[in-house]
N, C-alpha and C positions, 0 to 999 in steps of 0.2 A: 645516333639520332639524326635523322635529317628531316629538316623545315619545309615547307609543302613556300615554292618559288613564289607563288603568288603573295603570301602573308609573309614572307621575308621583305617583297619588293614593298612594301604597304608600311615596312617597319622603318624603313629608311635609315635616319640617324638614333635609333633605339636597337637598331644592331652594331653596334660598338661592342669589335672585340668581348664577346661573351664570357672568355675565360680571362680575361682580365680584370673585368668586372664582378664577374662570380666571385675571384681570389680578392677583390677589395671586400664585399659581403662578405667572406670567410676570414679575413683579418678585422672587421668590423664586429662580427661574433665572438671573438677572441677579447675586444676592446682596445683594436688599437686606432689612435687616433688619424694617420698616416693613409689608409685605407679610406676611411672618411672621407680626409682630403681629395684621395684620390677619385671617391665617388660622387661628391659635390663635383670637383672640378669638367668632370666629364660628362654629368648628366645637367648640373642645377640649368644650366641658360636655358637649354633646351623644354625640361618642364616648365620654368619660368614662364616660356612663351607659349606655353600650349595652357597655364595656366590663366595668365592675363586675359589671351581670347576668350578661354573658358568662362571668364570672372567678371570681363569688362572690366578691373576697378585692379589697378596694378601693385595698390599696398595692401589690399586682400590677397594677391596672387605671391607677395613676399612672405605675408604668413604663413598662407598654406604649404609654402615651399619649405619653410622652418619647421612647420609641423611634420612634413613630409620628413624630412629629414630625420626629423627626433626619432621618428616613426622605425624607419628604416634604423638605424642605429639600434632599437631598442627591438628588433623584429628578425636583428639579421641573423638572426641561429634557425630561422624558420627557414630561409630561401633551400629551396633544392634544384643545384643544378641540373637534373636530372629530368625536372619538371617543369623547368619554365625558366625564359630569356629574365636576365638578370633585371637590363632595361625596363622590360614590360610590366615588371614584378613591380617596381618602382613605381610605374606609373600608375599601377594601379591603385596604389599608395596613395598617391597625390589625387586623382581623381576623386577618390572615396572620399579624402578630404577634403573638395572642390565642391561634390556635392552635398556634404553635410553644413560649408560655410555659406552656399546657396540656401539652406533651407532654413538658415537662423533667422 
């Protein structure tokens, strides 16, 4: 499968190693906690700050990021690598919750 250059270059730090991140989702699906970690640790600052801007209000953006979280943990037997960047899949996550915490 190859990324059209342009939407790669736009992705910047949400192309983080995709088969590594895939394998944290696929050990996530399994229930291991390990995976998790790994997937916080590699994405959470990143959404954090694309939330904050998002939210203006930084303990709203900490929420949403736990919600994101739970989300993903509870979602991740759905991810298919085959169909989309692990990163992006994430983010889509957190945005949907971004704008549901906006329209409260």
């Amino acid at each position: 499968m190859t990324i059209d250059p342009i939407f790669e270059a736009r992705l910047g730090p949400w192309r983080l190693e995709a088969a590594q991140l895939s394998a944290h989702l696929a050990g996530c699906a399994r229930g291991e906690s390990k995976a998790m970690e790994g997937l916080y640790g590699a994405l959470a600052a990143a959404i954090h700050g694309r939330l904050v801007r998002m939210l203006r209000n930084v303990t709203l953006a900490e929420d949403v990021l736990q919600e994101t979280f739970v989300a993903v943990w509870r979602n991740a037997h759905r991810f298919d690598p085959l169909i989309g960047i692990p990163a992006a899949w994430i983010w889509v996550i957190a945005r949907n919750r971004a704008v549901t915490a906006l329209q409260r």
